[in-house]
C-alpha positions as CSV (number, residue, x, y, z in Angstrom):
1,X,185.2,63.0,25.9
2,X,186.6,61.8,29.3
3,X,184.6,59.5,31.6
4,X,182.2,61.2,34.5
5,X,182.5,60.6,38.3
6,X,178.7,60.0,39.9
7,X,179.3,63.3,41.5
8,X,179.6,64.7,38.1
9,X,176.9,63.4,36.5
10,X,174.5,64.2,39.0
11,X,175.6,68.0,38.8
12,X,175.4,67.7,34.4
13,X,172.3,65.4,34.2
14,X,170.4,66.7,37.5
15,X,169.5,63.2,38.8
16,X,169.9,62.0,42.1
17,X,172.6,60.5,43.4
18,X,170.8,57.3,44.6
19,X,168.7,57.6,41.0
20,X,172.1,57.3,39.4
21,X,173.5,54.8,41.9
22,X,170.4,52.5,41.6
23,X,171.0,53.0,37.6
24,X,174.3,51.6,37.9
25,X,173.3,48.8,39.8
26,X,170.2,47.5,38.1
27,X,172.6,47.6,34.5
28,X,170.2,50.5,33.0
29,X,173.4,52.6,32.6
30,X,176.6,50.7,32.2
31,X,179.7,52.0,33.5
32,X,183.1,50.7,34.7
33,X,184.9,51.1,38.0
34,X,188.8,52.0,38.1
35,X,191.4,50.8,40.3
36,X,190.5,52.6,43.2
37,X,187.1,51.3,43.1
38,X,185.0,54.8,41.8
39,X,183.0,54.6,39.0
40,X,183.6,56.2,35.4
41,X,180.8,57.2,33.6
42,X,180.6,57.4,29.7
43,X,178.5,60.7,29.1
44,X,176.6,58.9,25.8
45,X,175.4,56.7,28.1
46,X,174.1,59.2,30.6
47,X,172.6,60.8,27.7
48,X,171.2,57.7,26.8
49,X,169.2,57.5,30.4
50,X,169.0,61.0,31.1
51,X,168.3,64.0,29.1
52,X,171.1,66.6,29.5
53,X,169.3,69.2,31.4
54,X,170.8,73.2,31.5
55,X,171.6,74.2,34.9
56,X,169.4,76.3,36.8
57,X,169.2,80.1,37.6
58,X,170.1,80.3,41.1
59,X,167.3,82.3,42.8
60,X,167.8,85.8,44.6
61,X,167.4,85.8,47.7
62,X,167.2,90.1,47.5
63,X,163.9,91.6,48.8
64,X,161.2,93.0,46.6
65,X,162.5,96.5,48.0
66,X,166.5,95.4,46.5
67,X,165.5,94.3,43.3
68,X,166.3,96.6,40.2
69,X,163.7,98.9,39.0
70,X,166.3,99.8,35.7
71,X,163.9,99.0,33.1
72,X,160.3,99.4,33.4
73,X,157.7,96.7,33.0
74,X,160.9,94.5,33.1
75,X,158.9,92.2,35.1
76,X,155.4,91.0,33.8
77,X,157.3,92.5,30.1
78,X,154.2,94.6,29.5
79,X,154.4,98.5,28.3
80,X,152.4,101.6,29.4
81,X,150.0,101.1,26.8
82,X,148.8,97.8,27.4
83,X,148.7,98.7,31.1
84,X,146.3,101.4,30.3
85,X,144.3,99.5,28.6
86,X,143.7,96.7,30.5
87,X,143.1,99.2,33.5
88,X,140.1,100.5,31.5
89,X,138.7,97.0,30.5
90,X,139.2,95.9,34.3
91,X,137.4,99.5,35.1
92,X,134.4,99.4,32.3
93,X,133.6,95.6,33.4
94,X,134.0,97.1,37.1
95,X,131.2,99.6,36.4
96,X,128.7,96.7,34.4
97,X,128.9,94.6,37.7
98,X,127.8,97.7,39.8
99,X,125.0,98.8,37.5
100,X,123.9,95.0,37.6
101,X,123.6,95.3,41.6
102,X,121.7,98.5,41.1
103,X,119.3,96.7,39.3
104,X,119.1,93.8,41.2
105,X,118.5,95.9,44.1
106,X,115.9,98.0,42.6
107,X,114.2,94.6,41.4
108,X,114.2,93.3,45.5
109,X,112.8,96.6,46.6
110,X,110.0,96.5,44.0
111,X,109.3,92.9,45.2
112,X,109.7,93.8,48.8
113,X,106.8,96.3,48.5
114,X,104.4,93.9,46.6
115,X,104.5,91.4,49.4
116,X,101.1,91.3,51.1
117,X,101.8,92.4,54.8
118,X,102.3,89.1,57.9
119,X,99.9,87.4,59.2
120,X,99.1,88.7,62.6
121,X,100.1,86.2,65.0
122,X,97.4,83.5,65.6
123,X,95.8,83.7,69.2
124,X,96.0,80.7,71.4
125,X,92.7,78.5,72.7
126,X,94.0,79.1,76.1
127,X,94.7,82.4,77.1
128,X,97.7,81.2,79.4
């Protein structure tokens, strides 16, 4: 396999260019450096270093109103079916939280009306 340039092995290996420079320099990747002065890289020992890593998807820039609606669920790769029933889940656990407030609330009134009524406001020793 032919030697990589830096430039190269940044693009395969998805390092840095002053990661891979400071590599070179401090011996952790050895290399060799033709007659114009650029380095060539063996790729075993980039793989040596560095863990080949696949290139990445590049990322749409499209809005959420141009992206394709061609298959549906396509996104969160969930069907009608389980939609539906974690809609009724999320709906019956919906309707246990709002009978727990009902009975909450009923338990506050009940409590409200046991409370003996205020004091009335104590008078003062001077009447100024």
């Amino acid at each position: 396999m032919p030697k990589l340039s830096p430039r190269d092995a940044v693009r395969l290996y998805q390092v840095s260019r002053a990661t891979l420079t400071k590599a070179l320099s401090d011996g952790k990747i050895s290399a060799e450096k033709n007659d114009a002065g650029h380095w060539q890289i063996d790729p075993a020992e980039l793989a040596r270093v560095y863990a080949p890593r696949a290139p990445q998807k590049a990322v749409s820039r499209a809005s959420p109103d141009q992206v394709s609606r061609d298959e549906p669920g396509q996104r969160a790769g969930l069907d009608a079916a389980d939609l539906a029933a974690r809609l009724a889940r999320a709906e019956a656990a919906l309707d246990a939280e709002r009978a727990k407030v009902d009975l909450l609330q009923r338990n506050l009134d009940d409590l409200r009306r046991m409370l003996p009524p205020p004091d009335a406001k104590p008078r003062r020793w001077w009447p100024w």
